[in-house]
C-alpha positions, 0 to 999 in steps of 0.5 A, spaced: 915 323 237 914 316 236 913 311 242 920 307 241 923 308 248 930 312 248 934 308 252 940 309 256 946 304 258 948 304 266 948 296 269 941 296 267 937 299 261 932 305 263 927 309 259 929 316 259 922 319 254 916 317 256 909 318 251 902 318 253 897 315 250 892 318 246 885 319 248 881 316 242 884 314 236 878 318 233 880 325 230 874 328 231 873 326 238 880 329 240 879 334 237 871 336 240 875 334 247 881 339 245 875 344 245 872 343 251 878 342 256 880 348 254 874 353 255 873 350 261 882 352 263 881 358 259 875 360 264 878 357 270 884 361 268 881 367 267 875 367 273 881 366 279 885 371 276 880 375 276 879 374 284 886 374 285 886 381 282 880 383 286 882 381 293 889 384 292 886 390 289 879 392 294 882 394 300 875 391 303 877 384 301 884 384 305 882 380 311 884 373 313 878 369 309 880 372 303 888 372 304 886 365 304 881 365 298 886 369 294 892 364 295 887 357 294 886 361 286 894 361 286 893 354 287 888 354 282 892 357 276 899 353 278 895 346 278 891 347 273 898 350 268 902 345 271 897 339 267 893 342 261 897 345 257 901 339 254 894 334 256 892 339 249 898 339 245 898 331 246 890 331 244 891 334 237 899 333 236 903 327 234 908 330 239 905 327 245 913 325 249 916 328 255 923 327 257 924 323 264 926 331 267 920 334 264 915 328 266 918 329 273 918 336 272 910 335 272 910 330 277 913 335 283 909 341 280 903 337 280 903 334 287 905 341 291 899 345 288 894 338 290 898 337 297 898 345 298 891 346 297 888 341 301 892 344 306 890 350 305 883 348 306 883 346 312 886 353 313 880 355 310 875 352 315 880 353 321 878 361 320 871 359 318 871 356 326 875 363 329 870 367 326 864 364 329 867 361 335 870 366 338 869 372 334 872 377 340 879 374 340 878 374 332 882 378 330 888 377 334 888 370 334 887 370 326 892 377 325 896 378 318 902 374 321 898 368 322 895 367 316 902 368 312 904 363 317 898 358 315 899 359 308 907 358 308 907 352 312 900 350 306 905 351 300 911 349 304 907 342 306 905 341 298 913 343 297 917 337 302 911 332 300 913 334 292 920 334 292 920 327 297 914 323 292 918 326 286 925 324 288 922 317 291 919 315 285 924 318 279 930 314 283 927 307 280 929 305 273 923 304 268 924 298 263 918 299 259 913 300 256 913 307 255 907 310 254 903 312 260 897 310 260 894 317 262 894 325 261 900 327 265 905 325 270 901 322 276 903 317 281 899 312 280 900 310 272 908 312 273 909 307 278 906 302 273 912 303 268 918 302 275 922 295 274 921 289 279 917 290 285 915 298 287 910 295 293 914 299 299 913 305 293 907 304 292 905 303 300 908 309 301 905 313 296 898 310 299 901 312 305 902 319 303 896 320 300 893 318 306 896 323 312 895 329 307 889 328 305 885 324 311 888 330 317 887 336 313 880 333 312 879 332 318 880 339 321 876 341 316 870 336 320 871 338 326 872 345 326 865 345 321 862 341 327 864 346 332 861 351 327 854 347 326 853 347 334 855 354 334 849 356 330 844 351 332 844 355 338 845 362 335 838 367 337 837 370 331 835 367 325 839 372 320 845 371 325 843 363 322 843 365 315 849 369 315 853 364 319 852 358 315 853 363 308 859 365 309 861 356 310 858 354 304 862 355 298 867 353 302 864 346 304 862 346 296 869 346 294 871 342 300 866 336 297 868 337 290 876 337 291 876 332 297 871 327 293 875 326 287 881 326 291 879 321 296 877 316 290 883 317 285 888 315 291 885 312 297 881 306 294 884 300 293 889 298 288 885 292 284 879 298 284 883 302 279 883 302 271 886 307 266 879 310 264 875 311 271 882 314 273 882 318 267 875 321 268 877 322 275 883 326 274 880 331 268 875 332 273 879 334 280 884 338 275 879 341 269 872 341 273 873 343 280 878 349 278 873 351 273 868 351 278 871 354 285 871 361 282 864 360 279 862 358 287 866 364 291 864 369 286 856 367 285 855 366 292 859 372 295 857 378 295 863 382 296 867 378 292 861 379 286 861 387 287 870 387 287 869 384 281 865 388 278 869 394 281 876 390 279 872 389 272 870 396 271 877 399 272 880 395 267 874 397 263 876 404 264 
């Protein structure tokens, strides 16, 4: 597809085909970008498949903290797929368009997997705080029943906030240009292409972006806050150990996910520029998915011997 806009007539002239920019107008370097983004989604794709199927099939694994670790490589697959697969196609292919329904599509998906797993972290660390808090009301409080609770309400947050930013942003009518300085539909570059003044859009998309990504992370500080002066005044050093173990794969996967998160959509507008947005957002979609199964898996013992078990059975 070529980048001339497909128009449509109604009081006012709309784009209805978006094209995204190329990556490099050197063909060896889209094609040596090509083959690294799609190891790294394929072993992103394969390692949280692989610890979704070892939860889901080790009876050991079904407890609340893998319930939660299971649905955030739910979350995983979904981000990831909702983005890569035409980041690919538009790095080697001339067909780099996408219809304003499909950019919208991609646009919904992408932000209910974001907003789902930020709150779904903060589930995380809200059941992280009970297990080392209050370990004697642990499994009441955090029954079965409670964590599908906390994980609907996770993925029906991502839900509302997809639905309501999406709807928001596609009801504006785009004059051109069409090329979407980027390699998918987010926010930010697609506000660029609205007609007229977009400042209350964009206004509300800072907002947003602030309540879902600030008061998650904020629950995530202060449960690990009571966690951290939980342990200092623990008696046993293995006590110690074993406490803060169980809490760093998921700190690791908090800084990583939230660190990106934070500098692509909460610093200030004259800051942003297509490249550092771009860099940035390959690596809280590509990078970050790739490594939290690597971080789960090396760092969890239980999850090491699932997934040998997992892997030995499909060996069989």
């Amino acid at each position: 597809m070529n980048l001339n806009c497909s128009l449509w007539q109604d009081n006012s002239m709309s784009v209805k085909h978006f094209a995204f920019a190329k990556f490099s107008e050197v063909t060896e370097q889209c094609f040596l970008l090509f083959t690294l983004i799609l190891l790294m989604f394929l072993a992103s794709l394969t390692g949280n498949v692989l610890i979704a199927l070892a939860i889901w099939t080790n009876p050991a694994l079904h407890t609340p903290m893998y319930f939660f670790l299971a649905n955030l490589s739910l979350l995983e697959i979904g981000y990831t797929c909702s983005v890569i697969p035409k980041m690919l196609q538009s790095l080697v292919s001339e067909a780099r368009g996408i219809s304003r329904e499909g950019c919208a599509t991609q646009m919904f998906f992408f932000t209910l997997f974001a907003i789902s797993e930020c709150c779904l972290l903060a589930a995380m660390a809200f059941d992280r705080y009970m297990a080392i808090c209050s370990p004697l009301h642990y499994a009441t409080r955090m029954s079965r029943g409670v964590c599908v609770h906390l994980a609907m309400i996770s993925w029906g947050v991502g839900c509302i906030v997809g639905l309501g930013q999406t709807n928001y942003i596609f009801s504006l009518d785009f004059c051109g240009p069409c090329e979407i300085d980027h390699f998918f539909c987010d926010l930010p570059p697609i506000l660029a292409l609205a007609c007229g003044d977009t400042s209350h859009n964009e206004a509300a998309v800072f907002v947003v972006a602030t309540l879902c990504i600030s008061s998650p992370f904020l629950l995530i500080i202060a449960s690990y806050g009571r966690v951290l002066a939980a342990v200092l005044i623990m008696p046993s050093p293995e006590g110690r150990q074993k406490a803060l173990s169980t809490c760093s794969s998921h700190l690791l996967v908090v800084t990583l996910f939230y660190g990106s998160g934070s500098v692509t959509y909460l610093r200030p507008k004259a800051s942003h520029s297509p490249g550092v947005d771009k860099l940035l957002a390959l690596f809280y979609t590509v990078v970050t998915s790739m490594l939290n199964p690597i971080i789960y898996s090396l760092r969890n013992k239980e999850v090491k011997t699932a997934l040998r078990r997992t892997l030995g059975k499909k060996k069989f």
